[in-house]
N, C-alpha and C positions, 0 to 999 in steps of 0.2 A: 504494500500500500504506500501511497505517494504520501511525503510527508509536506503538500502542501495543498491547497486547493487554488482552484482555476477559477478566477471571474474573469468574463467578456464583456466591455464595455465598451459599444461606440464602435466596436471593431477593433477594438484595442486587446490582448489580454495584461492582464494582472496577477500575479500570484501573491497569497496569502499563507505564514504559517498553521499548518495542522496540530495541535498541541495538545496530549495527552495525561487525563490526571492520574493518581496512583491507582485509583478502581477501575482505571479503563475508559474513561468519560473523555468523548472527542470534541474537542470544540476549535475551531477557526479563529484564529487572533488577527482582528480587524484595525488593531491600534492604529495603522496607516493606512485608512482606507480613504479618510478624508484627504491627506494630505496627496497621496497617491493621484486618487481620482477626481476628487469635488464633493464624490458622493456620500453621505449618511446611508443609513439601514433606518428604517421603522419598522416598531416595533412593538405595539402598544404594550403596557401591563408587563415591559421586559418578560415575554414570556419565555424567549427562545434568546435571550444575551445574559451571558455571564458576568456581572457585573467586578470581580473578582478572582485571585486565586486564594484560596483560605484550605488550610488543614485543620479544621475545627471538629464539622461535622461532617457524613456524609448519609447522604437519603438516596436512597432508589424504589421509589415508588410503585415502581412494576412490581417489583421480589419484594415489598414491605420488609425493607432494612433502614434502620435508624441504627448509626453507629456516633456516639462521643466519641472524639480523636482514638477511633478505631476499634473500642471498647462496644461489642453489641449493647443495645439499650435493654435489652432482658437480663444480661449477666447483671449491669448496674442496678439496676431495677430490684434484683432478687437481696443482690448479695452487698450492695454500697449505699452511703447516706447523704442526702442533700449537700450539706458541706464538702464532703469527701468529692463528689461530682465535682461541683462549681470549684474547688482547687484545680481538678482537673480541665476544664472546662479552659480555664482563665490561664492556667501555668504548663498546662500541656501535657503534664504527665501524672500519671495517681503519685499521694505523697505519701510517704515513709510515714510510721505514727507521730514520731517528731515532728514533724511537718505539719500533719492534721490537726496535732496538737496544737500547736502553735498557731496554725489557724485562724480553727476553733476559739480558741481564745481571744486572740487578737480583738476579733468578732464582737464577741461578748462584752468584752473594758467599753466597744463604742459603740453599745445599744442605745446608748443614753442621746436622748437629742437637746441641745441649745434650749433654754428654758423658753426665752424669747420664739423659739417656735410655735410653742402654745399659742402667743398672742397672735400667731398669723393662723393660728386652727381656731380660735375663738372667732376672727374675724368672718369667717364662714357659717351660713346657715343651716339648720340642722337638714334642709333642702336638698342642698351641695351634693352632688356624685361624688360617691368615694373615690374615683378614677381622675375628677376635676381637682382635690383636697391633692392625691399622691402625683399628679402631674409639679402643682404648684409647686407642692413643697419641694420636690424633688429638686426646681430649678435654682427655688430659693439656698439653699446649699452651699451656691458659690457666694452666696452673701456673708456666711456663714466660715465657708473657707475661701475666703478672694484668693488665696495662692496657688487656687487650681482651674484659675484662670490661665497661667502660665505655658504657654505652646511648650517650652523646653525644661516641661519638669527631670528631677532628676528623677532615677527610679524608683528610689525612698517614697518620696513625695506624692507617686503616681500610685504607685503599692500603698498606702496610706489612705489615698483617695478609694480605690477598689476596698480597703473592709470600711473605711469609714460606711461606703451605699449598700453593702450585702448587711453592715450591720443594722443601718439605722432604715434601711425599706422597711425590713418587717417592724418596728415602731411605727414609724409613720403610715403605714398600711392599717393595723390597728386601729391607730389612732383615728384617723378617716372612718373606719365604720362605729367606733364609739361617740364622733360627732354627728354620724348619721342617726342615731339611737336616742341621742340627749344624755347619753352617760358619763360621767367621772373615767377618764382615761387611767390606764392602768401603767406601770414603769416599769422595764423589763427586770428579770430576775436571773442575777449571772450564773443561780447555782442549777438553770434548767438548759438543755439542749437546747437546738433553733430551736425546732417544729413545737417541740414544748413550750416555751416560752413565750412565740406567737402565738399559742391557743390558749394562754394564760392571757394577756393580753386583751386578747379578742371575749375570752367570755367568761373572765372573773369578773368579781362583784364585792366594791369594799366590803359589804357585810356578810360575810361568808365566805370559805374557803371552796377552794375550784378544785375538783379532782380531775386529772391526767389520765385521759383512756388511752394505755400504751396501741389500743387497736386501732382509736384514730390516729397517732401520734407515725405510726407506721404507715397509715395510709397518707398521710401528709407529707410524708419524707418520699413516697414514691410518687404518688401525683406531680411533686416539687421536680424532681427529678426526672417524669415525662415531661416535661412544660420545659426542660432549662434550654435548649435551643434546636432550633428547628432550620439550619442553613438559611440561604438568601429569602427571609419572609419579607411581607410589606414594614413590620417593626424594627425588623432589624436591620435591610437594609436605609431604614430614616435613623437609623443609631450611624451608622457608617456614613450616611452620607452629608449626615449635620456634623459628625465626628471628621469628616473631612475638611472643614475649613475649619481645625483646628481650634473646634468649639471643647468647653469641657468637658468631663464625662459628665457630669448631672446633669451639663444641660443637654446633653448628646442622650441621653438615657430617659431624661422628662418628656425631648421628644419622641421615643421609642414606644412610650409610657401612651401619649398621645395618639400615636397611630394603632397601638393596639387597642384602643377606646373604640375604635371605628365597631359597627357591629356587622361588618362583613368579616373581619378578623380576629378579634379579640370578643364579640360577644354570643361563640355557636352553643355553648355550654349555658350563657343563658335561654338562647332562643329555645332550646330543649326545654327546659321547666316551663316557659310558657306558652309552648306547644302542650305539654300535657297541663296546665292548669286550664286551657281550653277545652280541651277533649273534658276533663272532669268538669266543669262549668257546665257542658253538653248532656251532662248524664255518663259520663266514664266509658261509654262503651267502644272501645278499643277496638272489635274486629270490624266495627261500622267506619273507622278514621283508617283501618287496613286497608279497607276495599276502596276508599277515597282515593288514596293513597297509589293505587294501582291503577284506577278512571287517570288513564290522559286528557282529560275531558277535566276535571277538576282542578282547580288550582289548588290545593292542597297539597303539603307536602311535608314529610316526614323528617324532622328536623334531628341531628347528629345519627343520619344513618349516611355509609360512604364517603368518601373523602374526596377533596379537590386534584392532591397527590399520591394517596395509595388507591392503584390501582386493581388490587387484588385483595390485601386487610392491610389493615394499619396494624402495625404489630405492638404499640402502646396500649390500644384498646384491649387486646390480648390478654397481655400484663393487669390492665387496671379493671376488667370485668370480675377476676377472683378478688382482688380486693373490696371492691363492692360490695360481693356475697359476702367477705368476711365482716366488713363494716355493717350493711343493715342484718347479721346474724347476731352482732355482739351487743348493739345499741340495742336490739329487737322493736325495731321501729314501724309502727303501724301507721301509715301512711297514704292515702286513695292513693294519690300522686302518683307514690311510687311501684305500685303495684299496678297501677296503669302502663309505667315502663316498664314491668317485669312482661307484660302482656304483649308489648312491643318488640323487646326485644326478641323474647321466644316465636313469634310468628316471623321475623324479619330473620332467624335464625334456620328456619324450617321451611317457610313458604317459598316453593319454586319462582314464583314471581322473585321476588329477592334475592334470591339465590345465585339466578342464573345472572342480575343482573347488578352483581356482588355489591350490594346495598346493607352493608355490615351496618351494627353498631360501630360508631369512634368515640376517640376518648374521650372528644367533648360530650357523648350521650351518658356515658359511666361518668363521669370525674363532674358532671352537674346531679348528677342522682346522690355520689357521694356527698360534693358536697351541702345539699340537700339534707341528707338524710344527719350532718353533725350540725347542722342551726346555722350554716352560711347563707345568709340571705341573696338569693339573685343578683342582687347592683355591686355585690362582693365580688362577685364571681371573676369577672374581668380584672381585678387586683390582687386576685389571685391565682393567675394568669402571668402577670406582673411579675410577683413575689418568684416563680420558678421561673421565669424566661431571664429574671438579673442575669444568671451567672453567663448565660451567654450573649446578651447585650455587652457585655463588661470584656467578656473575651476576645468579642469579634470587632469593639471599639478600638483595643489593646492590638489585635492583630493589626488591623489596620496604621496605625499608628506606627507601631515600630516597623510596618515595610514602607513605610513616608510613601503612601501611594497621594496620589493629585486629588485635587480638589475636584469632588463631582461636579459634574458638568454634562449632562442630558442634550442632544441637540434636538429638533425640532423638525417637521416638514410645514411650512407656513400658507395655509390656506386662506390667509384676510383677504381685503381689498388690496389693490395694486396703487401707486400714489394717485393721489388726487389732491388738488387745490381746498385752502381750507375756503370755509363758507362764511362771509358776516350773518352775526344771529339776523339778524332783521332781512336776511334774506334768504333765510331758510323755511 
């Protein structure tokens, strides 16, 4: 095989390097295509341009493979912890326990946030989208730290910046849905793990003590951990490409925070609850929204079944569908809701309609049941989304940065008007 490819233009040819990644992945490097010829590519929704070369993650949607810097997502899934990931994730390689240690720790000392942040959570109404509260704050930060505003931090400084955000999201994440509540915010406690911590957080109550269900505490470390990154998405590449003109990470990350707010991206895990709090509104009856479901005729449609990128299962869903069962067995939660997606899922699991036209559950349909089924309210759901996508917003900022790639710059094909003279108002 040629290692370049052949464009014709005008009668001209051109040749372009052929360049391949470590999985086998072919892609045509265009860098001088402009310059070469005149010509741009379009390309809407960059569906088919690689904006990148990154050893972070790797997805093959065909084969349902989700690999961290090489590591299957089932191995991590089974047998590693949030932390332990996002070291990975952000440093490239699993760490020694010294390492994790160290961490780990790190982490903890800077759970605490600037007291003066309060006054900027006060200033919001108990209204506020918990995803608008974790944006803000997020950006707010460099206020907080102005010396990370600095293009040429040292490494110290930069590493500093990465636990100061893995520390203080999950506070600040918290904190957002305790203002959504009207509640007295809670201040983290350094003798609990993450996941611990954050669900100390989120649903103690000054007058009483909060018990730790090690079952949700496991399902929160592995949800965290399917969510931590997902290659070139629409959030991450606005982390990369705000992180390209050498903006800071908080505010490179607040804009990540941002585009995952959208709810063609960041909110399928809620559209799933309120696709079944419809169907229950209806009278619950599930094989009646099935047969909808399958009318081409109907605009109805069955929300966290199939994916945009796995083409065959998503292999997260995989993972996250037993922990569900383990979650609503241990909580034993009685719930229409969810028993409406028990009803869904097993027919979408069985019925040849589905089947054949691999219309799986994905994780956004498990991981909104989950969290469901432990008291996360819906408008959560998307900051907790957040909360596991950090460690790879953080990595893929980090990557970018130390290969000093250019400042993004998108070209355009321009379909306005052509010039024309301007008009005086009075004779328009």
């Amino acid at each position: 095989m040629s290692d370049f490819a052949e464009l014709i233009l005008e009668g001209k040819s051109y040749q372009f390097p052929v360049i391949t990644g470590t999985e086998n992945e072919k892609a045509i490097d265009i860098n001088a295509l402009r310059a070469q010829t005149g010509y741009v590519t379009l390309d809407s929704g960059y569906k088919n341009t690689g904006a990148t070369e990154s050893a972070i993650t790797f997805l093959d949607g065909e084969n349902g493979i989700l690999r961290y810097r090489g590591y299957p997502i089932e191995q991590l899934a089974e047998k590693s912890s949030f932390i332990e990931v996002a070291y990975l994730l952000i440093y490239g390689a699993l760490p020694t326990q010294t390492e994790l240690d160290n961490f780990a720790n790190q982490i903890k000392v800077h759970t605490l946030v600037n007291e003066d942040m309060r006054k900027i959570l006060d200033g919001f109404p108990s209204t506020a989208h918990p995803m608008g509260i974790l944006s803000a704050l997020v950006s707010s930060l460099t206020a907080f730290y102005p010396e990370s505003l600095n293009p040429n931090q040292t490494k110290e400084a930069r590493d500093l910046d990465i636990i100061r955000l893995m520390a203080k999201l999950s506070t600040i994440a918290a904190w957002s849905y305790k203002n959504s509540v009207g509640h007295p915010v809670n201040y983290p406690k350094n003798k609990l793990d993450y996941c611990s911590n954050f669900l100390h957080m989120m649903f103690a109550y000054p007058t009483e003590e909060y018990e730790i269900n090690p079952v949700v505490v496991d399902a929160l470390n592995k949800l965290l951990i399917l969510h931590a990154d997902h290659e070139q998405n629409c959030s991450t590449s606005t982390v990369r490409l705000v992180g390209s003109a050498n903006a800071s990470l908080y505010s490179s990350v607040s804009a990540g925070i941002s585009a995952l707010w959208g709810p063609l991206h960041g909110g399928a895990n809620q559209a799933v609850i309120e696709m079944l709090e419809a169907i229950k509104a209806d009278g619950g009856d599930s094989k009646k929204y099935i047969e909808k479901a399958k009318d081409k005729n109907d605009p109805f449609r069955l929300m966290g079944f199939g994916h945009r990128v796995y083409k065959n299962f998503d292999p997260r869903a995989t993972i996250i569908k037993k922990t569900a069962d383990e979650v609503l067995t241990a909580l034993g939660v009685n719930d229409p809701i969810l028993n409406i997606a028990k009803d869904l899922e097993q027919a979408a699991l069985t019925d040849p309609y589905f089947v054949e036209r691999k219309l799986y559950p994905n994780v956004d349909f498990y991981s909104g049941i989950i969290y469901r089924a432990i008291g996360i309210p819906t408008e959560m759901f998307t900051v907790m989304f957040a909360l596991g996508r950090l460690p790879g917003w953080i990595a893929q900022w980090k990557e970018m940065r130390d290969a000093k790639e250019p400042i993004g710059r998108p070209r355009q094909i321009y379909t306005g008007a052509t010039e024309r003279d301007y008009t005086a108002i009075n004779e328009r």
